[in-house]
C-alpha positions in Angstrom: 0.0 0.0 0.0 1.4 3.7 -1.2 1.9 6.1 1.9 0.5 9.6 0.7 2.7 12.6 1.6 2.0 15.9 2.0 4.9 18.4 1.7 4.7 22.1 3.3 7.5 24.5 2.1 7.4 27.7 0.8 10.2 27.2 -1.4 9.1 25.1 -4.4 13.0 24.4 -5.3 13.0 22.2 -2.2 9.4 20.7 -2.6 11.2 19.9 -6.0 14.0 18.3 -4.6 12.2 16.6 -1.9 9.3 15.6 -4.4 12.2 13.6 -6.6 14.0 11.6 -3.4 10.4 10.4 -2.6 9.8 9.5 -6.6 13.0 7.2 -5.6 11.5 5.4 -3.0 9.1 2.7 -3.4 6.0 2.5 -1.7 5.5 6.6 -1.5 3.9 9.4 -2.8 3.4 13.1 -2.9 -0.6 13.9 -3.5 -0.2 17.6 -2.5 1.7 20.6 -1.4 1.2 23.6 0.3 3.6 26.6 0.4 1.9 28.3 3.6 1.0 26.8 7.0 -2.3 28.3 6.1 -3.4 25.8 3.9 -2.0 23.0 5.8 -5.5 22.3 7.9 -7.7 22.4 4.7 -5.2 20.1 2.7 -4.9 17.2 5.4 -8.9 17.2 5.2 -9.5 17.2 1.6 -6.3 14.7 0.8 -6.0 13.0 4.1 -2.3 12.6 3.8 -0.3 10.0 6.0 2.6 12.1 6.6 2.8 15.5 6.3 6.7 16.8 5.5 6.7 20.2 7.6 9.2 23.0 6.7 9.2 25.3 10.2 10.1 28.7 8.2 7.4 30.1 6.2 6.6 33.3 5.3 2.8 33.6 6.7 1.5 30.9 9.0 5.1 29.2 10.1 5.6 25.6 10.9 5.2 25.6 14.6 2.1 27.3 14.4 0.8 24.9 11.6 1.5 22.2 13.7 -0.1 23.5 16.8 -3.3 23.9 14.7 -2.9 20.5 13.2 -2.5 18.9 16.2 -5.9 20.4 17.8 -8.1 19.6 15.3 -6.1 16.5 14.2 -4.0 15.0 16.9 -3.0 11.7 15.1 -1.5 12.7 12.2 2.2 12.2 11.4 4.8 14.8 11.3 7.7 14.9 10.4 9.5 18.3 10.7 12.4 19.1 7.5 14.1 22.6 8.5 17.7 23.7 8.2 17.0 24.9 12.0 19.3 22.8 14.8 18.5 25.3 17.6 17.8 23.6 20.4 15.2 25.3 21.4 13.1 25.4 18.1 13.9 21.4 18.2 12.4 20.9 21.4 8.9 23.3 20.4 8.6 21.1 17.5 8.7 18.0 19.3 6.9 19.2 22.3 3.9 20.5 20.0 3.8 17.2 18.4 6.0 16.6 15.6 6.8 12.9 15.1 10.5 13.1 13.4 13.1 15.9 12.9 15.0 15.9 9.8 17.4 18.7 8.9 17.7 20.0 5.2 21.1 18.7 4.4 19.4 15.1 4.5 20.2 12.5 2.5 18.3 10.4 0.3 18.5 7.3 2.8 18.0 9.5 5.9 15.0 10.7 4.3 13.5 7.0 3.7 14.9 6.1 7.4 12.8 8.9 8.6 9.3 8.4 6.4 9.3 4.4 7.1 9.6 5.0 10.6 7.0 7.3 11.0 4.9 4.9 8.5 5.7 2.0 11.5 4.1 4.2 14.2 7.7 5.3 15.3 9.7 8.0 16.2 12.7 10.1 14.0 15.3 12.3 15.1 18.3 13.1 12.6 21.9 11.7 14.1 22.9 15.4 13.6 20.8 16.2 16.1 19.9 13.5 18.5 22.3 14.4 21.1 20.6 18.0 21.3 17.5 16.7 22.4 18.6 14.7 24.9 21.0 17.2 26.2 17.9 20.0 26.5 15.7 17.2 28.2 18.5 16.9 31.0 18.9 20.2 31.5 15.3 21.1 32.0 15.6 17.9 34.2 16.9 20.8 36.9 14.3 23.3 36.3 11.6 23.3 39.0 8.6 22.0 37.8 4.9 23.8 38.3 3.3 20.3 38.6 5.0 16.9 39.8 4.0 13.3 39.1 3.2 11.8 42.6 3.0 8.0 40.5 3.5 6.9 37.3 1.5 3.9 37.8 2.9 2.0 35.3 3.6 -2.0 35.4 7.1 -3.3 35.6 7.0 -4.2 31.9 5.7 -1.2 30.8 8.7 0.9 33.1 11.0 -1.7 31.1 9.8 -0.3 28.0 9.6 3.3 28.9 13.3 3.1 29.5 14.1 1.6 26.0 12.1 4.1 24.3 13.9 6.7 25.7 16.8 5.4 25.0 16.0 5.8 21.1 15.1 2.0 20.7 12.5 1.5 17.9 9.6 -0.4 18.3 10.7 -3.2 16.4 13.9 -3.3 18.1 12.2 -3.5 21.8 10.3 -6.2 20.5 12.5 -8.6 19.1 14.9 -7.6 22.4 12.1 -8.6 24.8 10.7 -11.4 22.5 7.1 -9.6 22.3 5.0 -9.0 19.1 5.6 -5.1 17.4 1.8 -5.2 18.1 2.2 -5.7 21.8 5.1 -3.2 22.1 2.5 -0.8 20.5 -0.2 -1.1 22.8 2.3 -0.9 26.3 3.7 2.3 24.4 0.3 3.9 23.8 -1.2 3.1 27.1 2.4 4.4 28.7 1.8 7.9 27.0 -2.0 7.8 27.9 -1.1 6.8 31.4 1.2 9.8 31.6 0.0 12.0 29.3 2.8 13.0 27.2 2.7 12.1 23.9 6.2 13.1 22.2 9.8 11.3 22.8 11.4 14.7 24.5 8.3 14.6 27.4 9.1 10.8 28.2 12.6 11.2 28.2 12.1 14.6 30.7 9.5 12.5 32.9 12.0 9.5 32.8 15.4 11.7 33.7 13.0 13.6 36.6 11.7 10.4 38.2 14.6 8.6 38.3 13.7 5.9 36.2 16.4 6.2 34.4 19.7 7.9 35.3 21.5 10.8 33.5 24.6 8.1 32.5 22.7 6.1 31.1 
């Protein structure tokens, strides 16, 4: 089955370019582009896209505040940010507003297809080039006080087992062959994780994870 992308960026040189790496792969598609954040909303409803390919710097409606809207009206849609920003702050808004992967411009062709099949397996992508950011702003906010604390995280043994290899970067197929469970089990102890805490993006767990102690800031 063709996955249907959706590519956002209001320079059509690099819609061009991106529109030929996904010609390249098999299995994809572009069905529509948008060169505002404006007409991101109306697009997703009238093409119903399975990934949307986000730039973050446009010149009306930016990406962050495309996403934002997305995400309200259409919280389950798939992401995946391509900017030429590595600021770590920007990174983390992104990801903390719900973008699903990170991908910086200077991509290549097999990055690119790393990035869409993950998101088309219901997992996460963050660019090497950038990975280390994340984690590093997640510690550090680790020692900010927080407004609102987690008295429990109620969450079974197994599921704190997998909560620990998510944030570790571990894909979902990877925790399951490494714990000998199905991809469709990992799936379901991952969703009820995020609904159990309420934090639905990578950066949150790995902030809740460093703050509770679950994990520890060597590992």
């Amino acid at each position: 089955m063709t996955c249907n992308l959706l590519l956002v960026d209001d320079h059509s040189l690099i819609r061009a370019g991106v529109r030929a790496l996904v010609l390249d792969i098999p299995g994809y598609a572009v069905i529509g582009e948008a060169d505002d954040g404006a007409q991101v909303l109306e697009m997703v409803e009238s093409l119903n896209p399975d990934i949307i390919v986000l730039d973050l710097s446009m010149k009306q409606v930016g990406g962050l505040d495309a996403l934002q809207r997305l995400k309200a009206v259409h919280p389950q849609s798939k992401v995946l940010i391509l900017s030429m920003h590595t600021e770590p702050t920007l990174i983390m808004r992104a990801l903390e507003s719900g973008a699903h992967g990170y991908l910086l411009k200077d991509t290549t062709a097999t990055e690119l297809e790393h990035a869409l099949e993950a998101l088309r397996n219901n997992e996460r992508y963050l660019s090497p080039a950038i990975a280390h950011t994340v984690i590093d702003q997640a510690l550090a906010r680790a020692h900010t006080p927080q407004v609102a604390t987690v008295d429990s995280h109620n969450l079974t043994a197994r599921q704190l087992e997998i909560l620990r290899l998510i944030v570790r970067g571990k894909s979902t197929r990877e925790i399951a062959s490494g714990l000998g469970l199905s991809i469709k089990t990992v799936e379901t102890h991952r969703s009820q994780i995020m609904k159990r805490l309420q934090i639905y993006e990578v950066a949150g767990l790995v902030l809740f994870a460093v703050r509770e102690r679950i994990i520890s800031l060597d590992d």
